[in-house]
N, C-alpha and C positions, 0 to 999 in steps of 0.2 A: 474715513472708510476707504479700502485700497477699494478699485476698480474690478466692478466682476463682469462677466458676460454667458449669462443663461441660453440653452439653448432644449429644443422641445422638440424639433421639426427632424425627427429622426432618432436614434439613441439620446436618452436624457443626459446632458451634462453641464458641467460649468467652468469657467476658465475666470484665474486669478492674475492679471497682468500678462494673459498670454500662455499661460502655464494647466493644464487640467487637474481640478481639485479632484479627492475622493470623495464617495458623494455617501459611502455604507453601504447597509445591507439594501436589499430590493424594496423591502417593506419601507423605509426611509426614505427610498430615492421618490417613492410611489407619492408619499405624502408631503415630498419635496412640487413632484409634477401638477398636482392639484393645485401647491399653494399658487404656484407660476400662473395655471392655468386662470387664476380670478384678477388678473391683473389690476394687482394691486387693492381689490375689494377685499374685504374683512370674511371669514367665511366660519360659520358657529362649529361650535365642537360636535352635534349631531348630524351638518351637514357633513363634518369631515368625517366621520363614521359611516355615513350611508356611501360617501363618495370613494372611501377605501375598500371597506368591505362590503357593501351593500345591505340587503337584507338579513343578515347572518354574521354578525358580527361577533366578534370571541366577547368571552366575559370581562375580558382584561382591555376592551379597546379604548376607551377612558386616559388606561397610564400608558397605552402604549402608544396615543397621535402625544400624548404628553412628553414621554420618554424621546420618542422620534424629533418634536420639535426644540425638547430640548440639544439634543446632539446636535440638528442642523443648525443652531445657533453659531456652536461650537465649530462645524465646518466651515459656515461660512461665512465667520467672525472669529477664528482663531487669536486675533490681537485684542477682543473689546475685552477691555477692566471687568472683573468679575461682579463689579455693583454699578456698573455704567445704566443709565435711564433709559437710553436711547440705542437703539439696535432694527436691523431691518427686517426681523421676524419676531414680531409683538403681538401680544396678547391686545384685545382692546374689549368695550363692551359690549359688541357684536361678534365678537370669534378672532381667531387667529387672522394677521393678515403680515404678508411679507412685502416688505416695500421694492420696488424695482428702476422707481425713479433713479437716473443717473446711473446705472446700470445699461447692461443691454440683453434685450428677449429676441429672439429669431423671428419669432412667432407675432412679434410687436413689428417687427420690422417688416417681416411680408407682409401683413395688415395695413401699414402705411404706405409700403408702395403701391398694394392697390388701388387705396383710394386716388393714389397722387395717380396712379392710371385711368381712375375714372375720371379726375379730374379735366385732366389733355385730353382724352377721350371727346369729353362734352363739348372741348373747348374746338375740336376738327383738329387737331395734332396727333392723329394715329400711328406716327411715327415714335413718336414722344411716349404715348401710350403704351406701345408694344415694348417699347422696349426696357420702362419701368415694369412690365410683368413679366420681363426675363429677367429682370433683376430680382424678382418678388419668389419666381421658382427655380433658380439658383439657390437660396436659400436652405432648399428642399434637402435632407440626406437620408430620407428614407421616411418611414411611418411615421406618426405622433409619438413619442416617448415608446419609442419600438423596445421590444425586449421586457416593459412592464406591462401590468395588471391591474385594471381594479373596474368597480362598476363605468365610475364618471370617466376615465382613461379610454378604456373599453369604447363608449359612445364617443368620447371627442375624436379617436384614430377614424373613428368609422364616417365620421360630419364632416375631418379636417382632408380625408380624400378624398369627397365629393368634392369641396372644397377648391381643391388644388387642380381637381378637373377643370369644373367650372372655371378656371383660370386661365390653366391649359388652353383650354377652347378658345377664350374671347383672345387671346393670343396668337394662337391659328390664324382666329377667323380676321383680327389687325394684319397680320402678316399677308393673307390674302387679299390683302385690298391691295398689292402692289404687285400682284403676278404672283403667278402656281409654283414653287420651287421644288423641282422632284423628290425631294430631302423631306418637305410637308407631308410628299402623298405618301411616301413610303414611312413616316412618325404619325399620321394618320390610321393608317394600316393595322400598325403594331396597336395604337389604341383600342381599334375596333375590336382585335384578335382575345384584349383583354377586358372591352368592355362593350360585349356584343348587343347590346340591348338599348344602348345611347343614341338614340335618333339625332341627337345634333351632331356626333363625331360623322355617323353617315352623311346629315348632309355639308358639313365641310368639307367632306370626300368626294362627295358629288359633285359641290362647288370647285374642286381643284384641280380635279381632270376635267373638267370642262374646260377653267381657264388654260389649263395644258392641253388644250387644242381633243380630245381626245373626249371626244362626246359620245359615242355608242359606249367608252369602259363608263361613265358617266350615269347614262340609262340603266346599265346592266348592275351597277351598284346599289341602285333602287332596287329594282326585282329582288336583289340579293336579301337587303334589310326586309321589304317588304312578305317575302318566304318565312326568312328568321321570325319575325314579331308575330305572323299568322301560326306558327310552330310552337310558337314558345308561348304567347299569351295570348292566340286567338281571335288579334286586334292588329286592324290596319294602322298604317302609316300614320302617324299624326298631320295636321295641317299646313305647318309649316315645312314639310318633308313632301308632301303631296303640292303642292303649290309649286318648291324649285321643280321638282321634276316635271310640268305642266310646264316653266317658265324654259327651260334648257330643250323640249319637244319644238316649242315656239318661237326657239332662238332667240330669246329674250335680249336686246345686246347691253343690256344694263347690269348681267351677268360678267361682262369681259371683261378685264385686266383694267384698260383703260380709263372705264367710268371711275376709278381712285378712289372706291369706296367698298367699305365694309359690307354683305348683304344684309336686312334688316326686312322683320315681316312688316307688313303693309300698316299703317298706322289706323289703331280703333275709331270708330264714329261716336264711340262715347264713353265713360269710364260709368262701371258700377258704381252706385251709389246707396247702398242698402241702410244706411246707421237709422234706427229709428228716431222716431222726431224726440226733440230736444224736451225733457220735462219739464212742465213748469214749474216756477215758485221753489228753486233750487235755492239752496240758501246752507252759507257756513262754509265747512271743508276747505279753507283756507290754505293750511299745514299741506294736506293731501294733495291737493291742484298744485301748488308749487313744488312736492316730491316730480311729481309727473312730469310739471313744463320743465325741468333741470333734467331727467332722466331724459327726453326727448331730445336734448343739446348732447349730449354724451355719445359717443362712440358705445357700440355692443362692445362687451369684452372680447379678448380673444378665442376663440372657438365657438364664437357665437354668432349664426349669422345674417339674425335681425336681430331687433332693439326688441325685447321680450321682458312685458310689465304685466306681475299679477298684482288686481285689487282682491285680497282676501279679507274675511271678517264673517262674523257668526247672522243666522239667518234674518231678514228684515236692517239691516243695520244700513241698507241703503248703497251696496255695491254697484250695482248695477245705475242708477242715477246718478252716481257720481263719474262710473266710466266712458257713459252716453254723452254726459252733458260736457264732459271734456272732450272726448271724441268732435264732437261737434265742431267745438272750438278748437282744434287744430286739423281739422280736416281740408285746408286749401294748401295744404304741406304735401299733401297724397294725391296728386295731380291723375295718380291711373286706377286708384277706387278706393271705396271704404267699404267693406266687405262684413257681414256680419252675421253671427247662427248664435240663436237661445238653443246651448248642447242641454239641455234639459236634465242639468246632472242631479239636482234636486228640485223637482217638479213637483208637487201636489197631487195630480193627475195626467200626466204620461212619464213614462219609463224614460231613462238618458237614452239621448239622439247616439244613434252610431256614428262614429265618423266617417264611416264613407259617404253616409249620407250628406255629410258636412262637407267633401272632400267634392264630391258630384254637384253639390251646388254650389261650391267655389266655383267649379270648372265649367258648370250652367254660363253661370253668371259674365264670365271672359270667351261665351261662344261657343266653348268648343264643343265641335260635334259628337252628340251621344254615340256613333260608334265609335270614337278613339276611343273611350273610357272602357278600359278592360272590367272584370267580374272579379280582380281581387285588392283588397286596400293598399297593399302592395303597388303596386302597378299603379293605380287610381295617384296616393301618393307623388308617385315620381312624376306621372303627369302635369298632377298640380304644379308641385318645384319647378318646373320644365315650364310650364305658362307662365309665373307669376316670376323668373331669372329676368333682372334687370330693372325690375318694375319697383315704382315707390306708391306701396299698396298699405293703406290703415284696416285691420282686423282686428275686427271686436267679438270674442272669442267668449258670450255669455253663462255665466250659472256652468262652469265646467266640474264635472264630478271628481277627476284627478289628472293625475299629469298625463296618465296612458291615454287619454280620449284627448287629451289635447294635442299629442306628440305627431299625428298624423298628417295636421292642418299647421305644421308651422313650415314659412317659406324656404329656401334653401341657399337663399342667395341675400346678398346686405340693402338696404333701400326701406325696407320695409319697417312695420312695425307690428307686433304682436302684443294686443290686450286683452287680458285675462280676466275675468271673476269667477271666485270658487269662494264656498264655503269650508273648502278643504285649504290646508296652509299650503300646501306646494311644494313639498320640501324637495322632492327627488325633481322638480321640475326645476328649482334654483342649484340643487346640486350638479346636476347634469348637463342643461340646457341653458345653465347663467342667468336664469330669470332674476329680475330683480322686482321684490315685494312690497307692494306698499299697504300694507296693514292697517284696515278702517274700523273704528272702536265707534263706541256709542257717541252719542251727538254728547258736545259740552253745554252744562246749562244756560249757556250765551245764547249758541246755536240752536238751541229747542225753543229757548222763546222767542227767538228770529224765524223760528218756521211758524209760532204760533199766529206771531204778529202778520204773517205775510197770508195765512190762510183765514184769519179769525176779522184780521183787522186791529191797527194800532189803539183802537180808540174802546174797542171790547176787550184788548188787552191791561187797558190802564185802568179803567173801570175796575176789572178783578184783578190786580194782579196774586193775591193772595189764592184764589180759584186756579187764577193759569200755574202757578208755580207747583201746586197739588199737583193738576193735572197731568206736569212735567215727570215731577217723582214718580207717581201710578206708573207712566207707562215708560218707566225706566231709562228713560232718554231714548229709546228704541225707534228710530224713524218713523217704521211701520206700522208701530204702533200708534203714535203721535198722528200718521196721518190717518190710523182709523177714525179714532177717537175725535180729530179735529174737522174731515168730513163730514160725519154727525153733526158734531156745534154746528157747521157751518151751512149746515142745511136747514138748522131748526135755530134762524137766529133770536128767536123768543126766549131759547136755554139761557138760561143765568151759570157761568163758568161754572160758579160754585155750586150747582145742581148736579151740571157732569161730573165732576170730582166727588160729590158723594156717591154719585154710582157706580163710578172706579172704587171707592173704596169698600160699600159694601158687598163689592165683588169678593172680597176678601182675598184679592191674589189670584184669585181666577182667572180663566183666559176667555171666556163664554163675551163678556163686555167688549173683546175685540174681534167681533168677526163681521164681515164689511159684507158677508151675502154673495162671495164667490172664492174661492177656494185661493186665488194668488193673494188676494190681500185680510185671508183669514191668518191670524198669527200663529193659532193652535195649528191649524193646515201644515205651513211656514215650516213651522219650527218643528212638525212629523216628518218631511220631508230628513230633514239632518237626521232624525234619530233611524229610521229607518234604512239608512246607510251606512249605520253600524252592523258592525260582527257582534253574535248573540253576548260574546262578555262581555265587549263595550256596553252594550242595551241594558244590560243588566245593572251596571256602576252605574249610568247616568239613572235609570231609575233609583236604585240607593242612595243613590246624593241626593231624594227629594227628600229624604227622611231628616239629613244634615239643614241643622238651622243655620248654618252659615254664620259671619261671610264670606270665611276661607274655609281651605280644608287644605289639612296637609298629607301627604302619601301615607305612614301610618295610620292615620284615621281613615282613611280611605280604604285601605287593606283591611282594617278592623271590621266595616262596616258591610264590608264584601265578604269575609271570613278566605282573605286568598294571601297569598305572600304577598311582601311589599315588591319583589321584581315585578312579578306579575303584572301587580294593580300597578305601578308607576309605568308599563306600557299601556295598558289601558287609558290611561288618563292621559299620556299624550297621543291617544286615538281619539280625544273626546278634544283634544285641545286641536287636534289638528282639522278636525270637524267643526272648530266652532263652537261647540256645544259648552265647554269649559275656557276659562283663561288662565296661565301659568303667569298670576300676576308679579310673583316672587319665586326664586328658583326652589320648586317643591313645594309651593301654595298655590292653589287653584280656586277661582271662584268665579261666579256665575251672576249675570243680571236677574234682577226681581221675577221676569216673568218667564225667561228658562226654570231659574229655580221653580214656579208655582208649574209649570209645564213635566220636568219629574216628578214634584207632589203627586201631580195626576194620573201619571204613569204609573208610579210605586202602590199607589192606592187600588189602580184597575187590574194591576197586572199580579201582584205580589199578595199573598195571603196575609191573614191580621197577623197568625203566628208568625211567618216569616218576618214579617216588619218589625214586629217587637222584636225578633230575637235579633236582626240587622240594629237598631236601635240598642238592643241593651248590651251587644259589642262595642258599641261609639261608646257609648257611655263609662263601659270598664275602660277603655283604653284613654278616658281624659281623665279617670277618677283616678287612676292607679301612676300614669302618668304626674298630674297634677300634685299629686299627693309625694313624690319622688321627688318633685320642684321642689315643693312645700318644705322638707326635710332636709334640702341643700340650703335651702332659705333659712332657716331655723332648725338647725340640728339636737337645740337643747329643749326645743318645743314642751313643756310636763306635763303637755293635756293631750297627747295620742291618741287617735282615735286606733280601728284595725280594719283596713279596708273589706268591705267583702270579695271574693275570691274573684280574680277575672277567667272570663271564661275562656276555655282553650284555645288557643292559639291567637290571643289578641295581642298584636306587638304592643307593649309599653316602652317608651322613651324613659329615660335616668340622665336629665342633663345632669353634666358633673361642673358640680362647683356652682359659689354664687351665681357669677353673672351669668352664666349658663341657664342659671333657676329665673335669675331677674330675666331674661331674653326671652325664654318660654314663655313665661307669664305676660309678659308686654305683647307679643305678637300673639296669644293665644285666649287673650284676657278675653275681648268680644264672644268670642268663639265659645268659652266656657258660660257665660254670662246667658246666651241664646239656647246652648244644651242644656243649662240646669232649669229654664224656664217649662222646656220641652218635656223634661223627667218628672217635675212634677204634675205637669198636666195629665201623663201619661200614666202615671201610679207607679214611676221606680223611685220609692220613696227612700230607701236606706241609700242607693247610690247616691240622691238628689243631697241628704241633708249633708254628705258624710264629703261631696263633692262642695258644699259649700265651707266645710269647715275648712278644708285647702286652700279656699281663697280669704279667709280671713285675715293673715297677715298681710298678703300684700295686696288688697285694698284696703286696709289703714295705714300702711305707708306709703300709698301716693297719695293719699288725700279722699278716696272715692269714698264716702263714708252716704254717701243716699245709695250710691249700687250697693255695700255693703248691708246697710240694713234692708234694702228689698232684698237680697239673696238670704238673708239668714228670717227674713219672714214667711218666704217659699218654703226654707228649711226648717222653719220649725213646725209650720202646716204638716209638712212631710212625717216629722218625727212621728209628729203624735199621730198622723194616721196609722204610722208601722206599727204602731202600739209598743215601741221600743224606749222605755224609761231612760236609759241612760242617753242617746239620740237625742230624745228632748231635754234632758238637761244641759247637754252638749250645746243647740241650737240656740236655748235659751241667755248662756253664757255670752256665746258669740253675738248675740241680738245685743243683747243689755251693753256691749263693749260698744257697739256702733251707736247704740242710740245716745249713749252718754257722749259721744263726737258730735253728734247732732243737739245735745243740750236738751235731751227728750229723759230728763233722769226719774222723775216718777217715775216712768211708762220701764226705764231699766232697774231700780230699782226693785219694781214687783215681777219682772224676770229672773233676777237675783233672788227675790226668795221664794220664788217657787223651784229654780235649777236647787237651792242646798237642800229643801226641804226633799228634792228626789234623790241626793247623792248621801244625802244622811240615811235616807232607807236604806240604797242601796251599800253604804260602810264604803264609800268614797271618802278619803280624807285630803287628797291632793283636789280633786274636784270642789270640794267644801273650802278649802284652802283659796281657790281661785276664786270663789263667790266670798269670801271675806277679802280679800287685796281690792277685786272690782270694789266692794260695796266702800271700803275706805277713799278708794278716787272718787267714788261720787259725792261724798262727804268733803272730799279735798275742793269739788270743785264749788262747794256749799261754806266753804269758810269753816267750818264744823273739826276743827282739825284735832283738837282732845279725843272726840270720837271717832276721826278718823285711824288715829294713834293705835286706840282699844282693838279696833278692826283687822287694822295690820300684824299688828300681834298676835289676837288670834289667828290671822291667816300662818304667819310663822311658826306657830304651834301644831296646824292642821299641816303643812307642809313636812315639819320634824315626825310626826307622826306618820306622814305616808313616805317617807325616804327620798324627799324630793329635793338636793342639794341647790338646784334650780331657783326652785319656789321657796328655801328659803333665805335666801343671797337673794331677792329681790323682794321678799316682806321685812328683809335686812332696809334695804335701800328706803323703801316704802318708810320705815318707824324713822328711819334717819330723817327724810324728806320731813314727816311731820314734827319729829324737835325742832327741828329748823326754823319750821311755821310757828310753836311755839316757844321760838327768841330761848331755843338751849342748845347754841351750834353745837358748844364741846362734846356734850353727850351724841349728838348727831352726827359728828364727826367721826367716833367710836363704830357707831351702827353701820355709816358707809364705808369705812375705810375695810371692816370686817367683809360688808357685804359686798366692792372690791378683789378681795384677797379669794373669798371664795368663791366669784367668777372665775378669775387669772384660773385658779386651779383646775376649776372643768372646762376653761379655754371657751368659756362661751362671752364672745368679744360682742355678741350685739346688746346683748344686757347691760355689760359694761356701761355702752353710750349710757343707759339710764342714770349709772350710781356716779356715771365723772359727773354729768349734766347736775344730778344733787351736790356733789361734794362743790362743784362752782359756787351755787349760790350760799355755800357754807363757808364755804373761804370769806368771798365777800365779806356775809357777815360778822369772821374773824378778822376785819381790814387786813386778808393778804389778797389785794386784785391781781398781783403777777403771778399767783397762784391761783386764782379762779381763773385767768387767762388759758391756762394750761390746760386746764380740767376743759374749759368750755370749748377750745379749740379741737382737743382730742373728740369730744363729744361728736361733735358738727360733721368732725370727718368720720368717723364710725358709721353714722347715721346717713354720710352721702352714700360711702360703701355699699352698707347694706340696701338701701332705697327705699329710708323712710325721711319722708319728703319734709313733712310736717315739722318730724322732732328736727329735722336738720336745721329748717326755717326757726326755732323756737332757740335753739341752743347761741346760731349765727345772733340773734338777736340778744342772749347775756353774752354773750363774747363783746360782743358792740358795746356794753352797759359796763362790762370789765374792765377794754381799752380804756372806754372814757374816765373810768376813775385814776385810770393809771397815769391819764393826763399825754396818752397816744391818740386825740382827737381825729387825725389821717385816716388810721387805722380804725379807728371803731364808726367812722361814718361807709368804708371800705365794708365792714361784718354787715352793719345795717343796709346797706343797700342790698348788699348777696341775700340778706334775710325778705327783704322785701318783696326782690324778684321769684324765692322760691314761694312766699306767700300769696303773691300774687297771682300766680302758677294756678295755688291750689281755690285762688276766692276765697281764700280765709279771711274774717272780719278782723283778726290778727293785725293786717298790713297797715289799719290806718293807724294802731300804735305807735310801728316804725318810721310812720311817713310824718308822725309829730314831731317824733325825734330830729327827723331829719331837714324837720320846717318845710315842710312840702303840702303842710296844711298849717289853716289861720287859726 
């Protein structure tokens, strides 16, 4: 990579060996300054959206920090290989980050030399000092990336010239320790002229005609500021400006040239100490406390000017005891206080603290006298700043409601540290203000029976551990929860764990079981707090999602159940996720702990009418049927038993993954999901979405093996049918029952499903229907050795198929008669029937059938001693059947592929098919496996 050298600290630009690159359009260079500006941190694609545009970002801003990064690749990598790995503006799984290592930043560089002037500073070398901070504002060629725009831009010009003040000054005031140089008072001067309201440039002013003998212009400087600040804000002199001037009245001679030293206020009698006490019985957060102790070694980035860390995470999850009790433990770091306000951003019972009031008792707290504290937060503000410059001060900055009520109270100068908790994520606070986030999630079940053991006692742990691990699930890992509940126990050590945990359970998800008898450690309380700090739509989703049986929910269902577009509802739900209230566990799935979700139950129930809830409800439900059913159809396009959805209702987005794996991908991520709503619809009486939703998932949970979910969903669904009083419905469910229960080896119980379904599809002059319950009724026969009868079976089903025009159904009652010649030791003739039923697959291109009739012609070859032609057949099978994702027949085919090898005397190879057979059998617990593990001599 050639050598480049970034600069910030004035017009944005960049130089290649010396030479100025073009950097594009504004919008470009804008998105260029930001990336600079996270030195070298990773920064997400929504913080660079709020950080360009802010609040109001165009439709297109997505392709366009896209398009933008891609070009700046291109500027400032014009020689990398167009498939090269490796580049200094990479994508990673935190967001875009541009590397600058080995490079040079301006803005990196002033940053270093100040510290290197703090460091000579400490060290009594104020010569050495000063003159590393004329090195540091040399640098300087004007504004922050002067000539751009953007939110985060905007605020760092406005920090980086406090900034550079502050620099300014302590520079001055080095220089002043060796005598007044006329050159100071009149650079002095002009400061003032431009920055009237700075009480420290006054009193360097004041200090330097003094030293320049000239003590009445000295006095008369004070008067000056002191008129200005009663003019302007109404408020005397601050303390330190009120003190030299008392010291130069007094002829202080510790003020003169000679003493060789910088002036400094008078040193404190004591350092604030506020952090509350340490809590006990902390326990876990291992991962957490080491983000912390490493963040606390690190340099702030650039434009940032403390060390500023938020703990974020949703209500009760234990923020606030994790920020205290480390707090604690690095507090002999903060030699001049530990400072700390509950902003009461979500309280139970009072409204969020203002900051000024926060701001006034920082400045309580450091002495200063209530009359310098002006009447506006403003002012208040800069005061603060102005107190806490130089000082290495720990703020614990609790329960903050957003970035605006925090922004008041952060220091203005480097030493410090600022720690956050919020229920809110923080975005514009990490976009802006370089916060960096350390995000706290429920306890791990380690860590839940570690708090159990430490309040319960190890030895009441080990006694139940079966109780305590209940008890863990109930209250969702949820700290707060855990130590209501644990509380309790431990107050009434006579409870038997497993007593508690039946009361958690016949809470039924209730949240009444956790309230502790005062409003902070009530979890319903708790968790009101968050909702109530939504905007009326947000309030509204997170009620509707109590309707959602979980465990995810993706943004079309979410839109569905809202009845609102999906732009819409996809900001909403990162209002809820940035509240806490929801988690974006996957990009566009969100889902919620146990007793959130029962906490919108309760909501949707108190707040929402029955009609409105059903009709919220029976959008979810069109939008997974109609969806589902589109999988379904990618999955099996030749399907001959179509059912015809009933209509969805207006405006409910349906998804159409296109293509198999599309269909396979839906269904695997969505399968729970489906499983928890059709439980939901029959309880509820939507009985035709319920059975008609179950017949969607018929195929693919019999090809991955699920054959117990399978027959309880088509047991729902046939409950359902027959309440609709819908004939064909129930013969439909009945069908689908009888196919799983014969998986499960329940074949009476399917066989008298089978003929109650023909005896409905005969009334109703269903002949493809009828057709299906003759093919079933023959495998069950197949699986009874009965195979003459099975023969009779299949054939009539080929006759009921030719009658209803079903090329499908009968290319597979082809296969079926083939399959039972076979059985009955007549391959030629069953070669016939498949190789037909074969041909008239290829024709209608339905290739998953196919696996059926190769998997039969294999064991027909076989029995014509041609194995390197049942090799063929069985290999092609195995892979058809991986394709599609049926798990079972893949496992069953791999296993005659094994049986084929071996005849052919490729022993390698067919121990290679049998193992691939085993591990998918084993997959599924098939009682299958231990055939192969005989084969394989892996049993005695």
């Amino acid at each position: 990579m050639s050598g480049l050298r970034y600069a910030v600290l004035g017009p944005l630009g960049v130089l290649r060996d010396g030479r100025p690159v073009s950097l594009g359009p504004l919008q470009q260079q804008v998105v260029l300054g930001v990336l600079l500006l996270q030195d070298g941190r990773p920064i997400g694609l929504t913080a660079m959206i709020d950080a360009v545009w802010g609040d109001a970002p165009p439709a297109s801003a997505v392709n366009l920090v896209q398009r933008h990064v891609s070009a700046l690749r291109r500027v400032l990598e014009p020689d990398r290989p167009a498939r090269a790995t490796e580049s200094r503006l990479t994508w990673t799984a935190a967001g875009y980050r541009l590397a600058v290592a080995g490079d040079a930043l301006d803005l990196a560089d002033f940053e270093a030399a100040v510290r290197r002037a703090r460091n000579a500073r400490e060290a009594g070398a104020a010569k050495v000092a000063a003159a590393e901070l004329r090195e540091a504002l040399r640098l300087w060629r004007g504004p922050l990336c002067d000539g751009l725009s953007s939110p985060l831009l905007d605020a760092e010009r406005d920090r980086m010239a406090d900034r550079r003040l502050a620099v300014l000054q302590d520079r001055i005031e080095l220089d002043l320790a060796g005598g007044a140089d006329p050159a100071i008072i009149d650079e002095l001067r002009r400061l003032i002229d431009a920055h009237p309201l700075r009480e420290r440039l006054h009193e360097l002013l004041m200090l330097a005609l003094h030293r320049a003998g000239r003590r009445a212009d000295a006095l008369a400087a004070f008067q000056l500021v002191r008129r200005t600040l009663r003019d302007e804000l109404g408020v005397e002199p601050a303390g330190p400006l009120q003190q030299l001037h008392q010291r130069i009245l007094a002829g202080d001679p510790s003020l003169l040239p000679e003493s060789g030293r910088p002036i400094v206020p008078p040193p404190r009698t004591s350092a604030p100490a506020q952090l509350p006490h340490a809590p006990s019985g902390f326990v876990g957060r291992a991962a957490e406390l080491d983000i912390l102790n490493r963040m606390l070694e690190g340099d702030p980035p650039p434009g940032a000017t403390a060390a500023l860390t938020a703990v974020c995470g949703t209500a009760g999850v234990g923020k606030t005891t994790l920020a205290v009790t480390w707090a604690h433990s690095v507090r002999d770091r903060f030699p001049d206080g530990q400072l700390y306000v509950n902003l009461r951003g979500f309280d139970p019972s009072s409204p969020p603290l203002d900051p000024g009031r926060a701001v006034r008792g920082f400045l309580e707290a450091f002495a200063v006298p209530p009359e310098r504290i002006g009447p506006d937060l403003d002012g208040q503000a800069a005061l603060f700043r102005s107190t806490v410059a130089g000082k290495r001060v720990l703020f614990l900055l609790d329960n903050a409601r957003d970035a605006e009520q925090v922004r008041p109270l952060l220091p203005g100068s480097p030493g410090s540290l600022v720690l956050v908790t919020s229920r809110d994520q923080m975005l514009s606070l990490t976009a802006i203000d370089g916060a960096r986030i350390v995000p706290l999630g429920l306890m791990s079940s380690g860590e839940a029976r570690e708090l159990l053991a430490r309040r319960l006692g190890a030895a009441r742990m080990d006694a139940e551990p079966a109780g305590a691990d209940e008890i863990i699930t109930r209250c969702a890992r949820l700290p707060l929860a855990l130590s209501v509940v644990t509380a309790r126990a431990a107050a009434n050590p006579q409870f038997r764990l497993a007593a508690v945990a039946d009361e958690l359970r016949r809470a039924h998800g209730g949240l009444d079981v956790f309230g502790a008898g005062d409003l902070a450690t009530d979890v319903r309380a708790v968790l009101a707090c968050s909702y109530r700090a939504l905007t009326r739509p947000g309030a509204r989703l997170f009620r509707l999602l109590g309707l959602h049986a979980g465990p995810e929910v993706s943004v079309p269902a979410a839109a569905a159940i809202a009845a609102e577009p999906t732009v819409s509802v996809r900001a909403l739900l990162d209002e809820l996720a940035r509240a806490h209230l929801i988690e974006e566990r996957t990009p566009g799935r969100y889902g919620q702990h146990d007793l959130l979700r029962a906490f919108a139950a309760e909501l949707v129930t108190t707040n929402e009418t029955a009609g409105d809830r059903r009709s919220a409800f029976g959008r979810l439900l069109d939008h997974y049927l109609h969806t589902a059913y589109a999988a379904d159809r990618s999955l099996n396009p030749y399907r001959d038993d179509p059912i015809e959805p009933v209509p969805a209702g207006p405006g409910v987005p349906i998804e159409r993954p296109a293509g198999l794996h599309a269909a396979l991908s839906w269904f695997a991520t969505e399968e729970p999901v489906l499983l928890a709503t059709l439980r939901t619809a029959v309880r509820d009486g939507f009985d035709t979405q319920a059975w008609q939703l179950a017949w969607t998932l018929t195929h693919v949970l019999d090809r991955e093996g699920h054959w117990h979910d399978a027959a309880a969903v088509q047991e729902r669904a046939l409950a359902a049918a027959i309440r609709s009083g819908d004939p064909r419905g129930e013969a439909v469910s009945r069908g689908c029952l009888a196919y799983a229960y014969i998986r499960l080896n329940r074949l009476g119980e399917a066989r008298e499903h089978l003929r109650r379904a023909g005896e409905i599809y005969e009334r109703l002059g269903e002949y493809v229907g009828r057709g299906h319950v003759r093919r079933t009724l023959a495998w069950i026969l197949d699986c009874q050795g009965r195979y003459r009868e099975a023969l009779t079976e299949a054939e009539a089903a080929f006759e009921m198929f030719r009658r209803g025009g079903s090329r499908t159904g009968q290319a597979r009652a082809l296969n079926a008669i083939g399959w039972f010649r076979s059985q009955l030791g007549e391959p030629e003739i069953a070669l016939v029937h498949c190789t037909r039923a074969l041909t008239l697959l290829r024709e209608t291109d339905d290739r998953f059938d196919q696996a059926y009739t190769l998997d039969s012609l294999g064991r027909i070859h076989r029995q014509l001693a041609r194995p390197d032609r049942a090799v063929d057949c069985y290999r092609r099978a195995a892979e058809l059947y991986a394709e599609f994702g049926d798990r079972y027949n893949e496992g069953v085919s791999l296993a005659r592929l094994g049986d084929a090898l071996a005849e052919t005397g490729d022993h390698d190879d067919a121990v290679r098919a049998w193992a691939r057979a085993l591990r998918v059998l084993d997959e599924l617990g098939h009682p299958d496996a231990d055939d192969i593990r005989r084969r394989l001599g892996l049993t005695s």
